[in-house]
N, CA, C and O of each residue as an XYZ file, in Angstrom:
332
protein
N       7.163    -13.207    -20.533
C       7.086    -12.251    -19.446
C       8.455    -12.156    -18.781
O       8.861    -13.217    -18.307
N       9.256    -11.077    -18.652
C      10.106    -10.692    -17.898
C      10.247    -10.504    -16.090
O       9.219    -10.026    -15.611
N      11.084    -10.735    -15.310
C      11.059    -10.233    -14.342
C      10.517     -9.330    -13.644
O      10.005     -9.551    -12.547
N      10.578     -8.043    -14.286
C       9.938     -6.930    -14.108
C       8.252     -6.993    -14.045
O       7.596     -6.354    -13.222
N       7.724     -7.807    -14.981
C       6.522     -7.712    -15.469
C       6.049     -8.939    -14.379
O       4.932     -9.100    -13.889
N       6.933     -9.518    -14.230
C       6.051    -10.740    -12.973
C       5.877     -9.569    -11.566
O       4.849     -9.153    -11.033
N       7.385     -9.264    -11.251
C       6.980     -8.467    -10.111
C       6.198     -7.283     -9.990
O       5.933     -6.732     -8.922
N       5.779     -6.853    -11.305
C       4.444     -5.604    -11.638
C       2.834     -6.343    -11.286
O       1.796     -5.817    -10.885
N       3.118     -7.587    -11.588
C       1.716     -8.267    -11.494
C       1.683     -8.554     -9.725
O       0.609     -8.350     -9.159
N       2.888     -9.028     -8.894
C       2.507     -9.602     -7.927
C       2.215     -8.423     -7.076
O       1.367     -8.550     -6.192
N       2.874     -7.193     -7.259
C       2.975     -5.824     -6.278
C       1.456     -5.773     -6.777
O       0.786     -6.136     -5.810
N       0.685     -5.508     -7.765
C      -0.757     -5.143     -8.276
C      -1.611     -6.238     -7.115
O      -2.453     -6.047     -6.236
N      -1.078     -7.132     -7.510
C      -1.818     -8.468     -6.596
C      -2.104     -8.506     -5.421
O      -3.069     -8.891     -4.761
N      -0.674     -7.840     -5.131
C      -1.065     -7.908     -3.335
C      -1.227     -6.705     -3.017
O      -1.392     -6.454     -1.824
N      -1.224     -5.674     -3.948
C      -2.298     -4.064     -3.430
C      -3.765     -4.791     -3.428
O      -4.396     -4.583     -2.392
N      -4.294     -5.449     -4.215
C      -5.546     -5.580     -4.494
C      -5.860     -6.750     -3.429
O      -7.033     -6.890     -3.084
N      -5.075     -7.420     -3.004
C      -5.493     -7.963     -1.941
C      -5.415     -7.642     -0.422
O      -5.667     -8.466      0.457
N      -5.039     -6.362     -0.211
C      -4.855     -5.532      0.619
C      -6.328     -4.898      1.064
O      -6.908     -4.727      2.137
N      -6.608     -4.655     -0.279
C      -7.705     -3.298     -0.209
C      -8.876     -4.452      0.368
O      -9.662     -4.354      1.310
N      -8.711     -5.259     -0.331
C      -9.994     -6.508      0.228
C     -10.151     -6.791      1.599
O     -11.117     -6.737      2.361
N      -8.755     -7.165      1.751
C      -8.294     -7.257      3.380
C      -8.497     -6.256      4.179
O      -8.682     -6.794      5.271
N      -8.564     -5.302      4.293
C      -8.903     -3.879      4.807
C     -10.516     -3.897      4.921
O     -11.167     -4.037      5.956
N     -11.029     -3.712      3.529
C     -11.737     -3.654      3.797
C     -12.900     -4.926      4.456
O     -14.036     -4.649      4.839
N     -12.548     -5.745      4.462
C     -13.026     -6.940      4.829
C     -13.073     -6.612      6.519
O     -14.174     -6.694      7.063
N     -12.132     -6.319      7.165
C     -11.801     -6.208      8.548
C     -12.887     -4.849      9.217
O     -13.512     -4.843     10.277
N     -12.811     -3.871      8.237
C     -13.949     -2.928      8.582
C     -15.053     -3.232      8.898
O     -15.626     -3.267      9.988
N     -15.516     -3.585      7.334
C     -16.710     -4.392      7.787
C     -17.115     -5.647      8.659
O     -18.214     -5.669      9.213
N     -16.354     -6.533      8.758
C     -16.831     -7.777     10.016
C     -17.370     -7.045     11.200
O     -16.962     -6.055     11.805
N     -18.382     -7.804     11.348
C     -19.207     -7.540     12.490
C     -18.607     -8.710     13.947
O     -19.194     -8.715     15.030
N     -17.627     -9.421     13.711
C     -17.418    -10.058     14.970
C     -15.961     -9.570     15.308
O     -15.462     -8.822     14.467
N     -15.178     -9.891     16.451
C     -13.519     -9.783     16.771
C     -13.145    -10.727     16.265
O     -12.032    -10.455     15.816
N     -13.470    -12.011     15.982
C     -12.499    -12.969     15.633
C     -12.840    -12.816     14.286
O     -11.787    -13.093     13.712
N     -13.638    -12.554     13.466
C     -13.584    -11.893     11.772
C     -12.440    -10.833     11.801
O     -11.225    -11.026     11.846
N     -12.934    -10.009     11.775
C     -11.712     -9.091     12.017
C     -10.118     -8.862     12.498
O      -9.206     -8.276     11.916
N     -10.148     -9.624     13.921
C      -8.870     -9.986     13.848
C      -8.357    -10.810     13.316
O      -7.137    -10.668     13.396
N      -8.765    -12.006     12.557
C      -8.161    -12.711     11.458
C      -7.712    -12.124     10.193
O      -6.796    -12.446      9.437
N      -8.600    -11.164     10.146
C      -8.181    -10.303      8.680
C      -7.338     -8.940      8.787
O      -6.727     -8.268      7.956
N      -7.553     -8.828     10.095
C      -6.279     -7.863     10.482
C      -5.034     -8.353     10.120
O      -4.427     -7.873      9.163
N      -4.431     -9.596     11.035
C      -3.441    -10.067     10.596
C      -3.180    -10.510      9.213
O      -2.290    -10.030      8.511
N      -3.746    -11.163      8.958
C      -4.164    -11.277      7.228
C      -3.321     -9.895      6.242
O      -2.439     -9.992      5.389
N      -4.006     -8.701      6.775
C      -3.852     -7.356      6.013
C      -2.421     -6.958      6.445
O      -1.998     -5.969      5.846
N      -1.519     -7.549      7.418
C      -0.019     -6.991      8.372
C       0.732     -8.181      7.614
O       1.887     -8.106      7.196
N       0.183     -8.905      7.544
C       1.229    -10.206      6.435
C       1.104     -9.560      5.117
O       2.126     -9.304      4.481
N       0.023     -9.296      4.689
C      -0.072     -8.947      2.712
C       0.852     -7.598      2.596
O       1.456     -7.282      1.571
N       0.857     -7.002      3.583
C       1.528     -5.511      4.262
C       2.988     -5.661      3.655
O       3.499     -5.136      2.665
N       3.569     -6.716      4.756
C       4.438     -6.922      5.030
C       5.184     -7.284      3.737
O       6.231     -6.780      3.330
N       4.431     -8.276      3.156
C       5.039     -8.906      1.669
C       4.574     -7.571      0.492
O       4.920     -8.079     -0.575
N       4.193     -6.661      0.268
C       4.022     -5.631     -0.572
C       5.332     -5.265     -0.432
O       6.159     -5.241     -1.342
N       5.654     -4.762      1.582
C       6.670     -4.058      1.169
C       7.942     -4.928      0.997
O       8.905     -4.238      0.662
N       8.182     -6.080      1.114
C       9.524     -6.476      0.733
C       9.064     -6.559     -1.134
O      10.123     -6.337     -1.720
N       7.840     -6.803     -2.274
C       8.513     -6.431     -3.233
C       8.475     -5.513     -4.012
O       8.473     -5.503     -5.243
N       8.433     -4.481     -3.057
C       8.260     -2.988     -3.475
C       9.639     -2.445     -2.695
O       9.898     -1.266     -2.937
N      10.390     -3.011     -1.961
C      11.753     -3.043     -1.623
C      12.838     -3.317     -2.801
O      13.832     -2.663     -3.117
N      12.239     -4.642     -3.397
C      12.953     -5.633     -4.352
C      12.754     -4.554     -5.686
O      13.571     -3.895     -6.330
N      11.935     -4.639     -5.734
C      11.676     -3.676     -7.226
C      12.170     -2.064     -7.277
O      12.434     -1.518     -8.348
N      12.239     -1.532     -6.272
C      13.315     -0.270     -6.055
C      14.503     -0.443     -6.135
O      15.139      0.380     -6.794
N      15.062     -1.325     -5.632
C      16.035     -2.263     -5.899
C      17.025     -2.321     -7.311
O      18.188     -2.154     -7.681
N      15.981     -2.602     -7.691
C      16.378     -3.056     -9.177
C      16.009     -2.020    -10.510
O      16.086     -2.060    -11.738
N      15.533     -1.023     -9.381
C      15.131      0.666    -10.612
C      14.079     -0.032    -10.901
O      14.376     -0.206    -12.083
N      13.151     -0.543    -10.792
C      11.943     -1.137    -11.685
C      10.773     -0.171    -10.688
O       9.595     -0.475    -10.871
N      10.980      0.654     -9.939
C       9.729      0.933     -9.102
C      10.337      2.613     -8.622
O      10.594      2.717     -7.423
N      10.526      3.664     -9.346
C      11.619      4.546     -8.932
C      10.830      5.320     -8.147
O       9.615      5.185     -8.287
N      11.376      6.365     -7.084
C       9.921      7.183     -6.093
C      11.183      8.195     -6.285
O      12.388      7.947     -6.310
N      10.180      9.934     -6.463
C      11.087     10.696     -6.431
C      10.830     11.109     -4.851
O      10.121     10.466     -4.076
N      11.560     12.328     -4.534
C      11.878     13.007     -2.947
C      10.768     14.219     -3.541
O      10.770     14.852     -4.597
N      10.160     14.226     -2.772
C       9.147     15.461     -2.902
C       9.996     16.968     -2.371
O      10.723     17.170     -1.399
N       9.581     17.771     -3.362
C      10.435     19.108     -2.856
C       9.238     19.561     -1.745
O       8.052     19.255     -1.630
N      10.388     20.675     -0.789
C       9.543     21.015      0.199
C       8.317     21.847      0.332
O       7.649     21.741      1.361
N       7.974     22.633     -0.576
C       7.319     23.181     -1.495
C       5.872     22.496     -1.734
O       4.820     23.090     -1.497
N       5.948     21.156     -2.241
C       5.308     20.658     -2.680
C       4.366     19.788     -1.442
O       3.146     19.625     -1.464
N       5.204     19.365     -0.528
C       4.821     18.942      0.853
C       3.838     19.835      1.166
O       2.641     19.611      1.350
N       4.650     21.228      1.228
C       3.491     22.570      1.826
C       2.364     22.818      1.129
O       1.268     23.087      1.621
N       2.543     22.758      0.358
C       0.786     22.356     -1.055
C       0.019     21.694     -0.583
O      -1.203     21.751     -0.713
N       0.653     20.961      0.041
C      -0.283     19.348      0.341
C      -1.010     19.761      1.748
O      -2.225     19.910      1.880
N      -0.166     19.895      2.625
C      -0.687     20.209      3.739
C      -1.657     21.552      3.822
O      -2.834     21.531      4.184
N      -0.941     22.679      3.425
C      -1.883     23.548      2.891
C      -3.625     23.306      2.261
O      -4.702     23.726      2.682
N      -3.299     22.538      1.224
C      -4.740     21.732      0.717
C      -5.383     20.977      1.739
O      -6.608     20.966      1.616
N      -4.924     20.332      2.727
C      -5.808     19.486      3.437
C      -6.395     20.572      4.384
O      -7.604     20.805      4.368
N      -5.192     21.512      5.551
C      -5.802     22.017      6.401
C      -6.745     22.981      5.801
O      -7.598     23.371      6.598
N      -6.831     23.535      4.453
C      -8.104     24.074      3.967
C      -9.619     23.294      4.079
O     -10.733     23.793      4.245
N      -9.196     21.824      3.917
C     -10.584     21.188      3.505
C     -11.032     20.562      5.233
O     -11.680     19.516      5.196
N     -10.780     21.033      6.439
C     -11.183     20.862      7.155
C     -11.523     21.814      8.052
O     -11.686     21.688      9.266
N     -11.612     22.697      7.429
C     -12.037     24.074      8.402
C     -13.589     24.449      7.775
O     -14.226     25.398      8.232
C-alpha cells in the first residue's frame, strides 16, 4: 500500500465516522449524549479536514473551481424544488 492509498482509506474512515457521529447526535435523546457526540463530530471534522488539506497537497485529492454557470444551475435547481 502506498501513501496515497493509506490516506484514501483514512479520509473514507473518518467520512464514515462522521456520518455516524452526526447521526448519532441527532438521534440522542439526552444533552449530555449529544453534546458528547457533537464534539466528537468537530474533532473527526477537524481531522478530515487537515487530511483532505494534506492530500490536496500532494495532488492526490484534486477539486476543480466550478464555473459560474454551473453554480447558477444549482441554485436555480434548488429554488425550483421549494416553491
Amino acid at each position: 500500500m502506498n501513501d496515497k492509498e493509506i490516506m484514501t482509506n483514512l479520509l473514507n474512515s473518518v467520512k464514515g465516522e462522521c456520518d455516524l457521529l452526526m447521526h448519532g447526535a441527532i438521534e440522542s435523546s439526552t444533552p449530555n449524549v449529544h453534546n458528547a457526540l457533537k464534539q466528537s463530530l468537530d474533532d473527526a471534522l477537524c481531522m478530515q479536514s487537515r487530511i483532505y488539506a494534506k492530500m490536496s497537497e500532494k495532488g492526490w485529492y484534486p477539486a476543480q473551481q466550478a464555473q459560474g454557470t454551473q453554480i447558477d444551475a444549482v441554485k436555480q435547481k434548488f429554488a425550483n424544488q421549494q416553491n
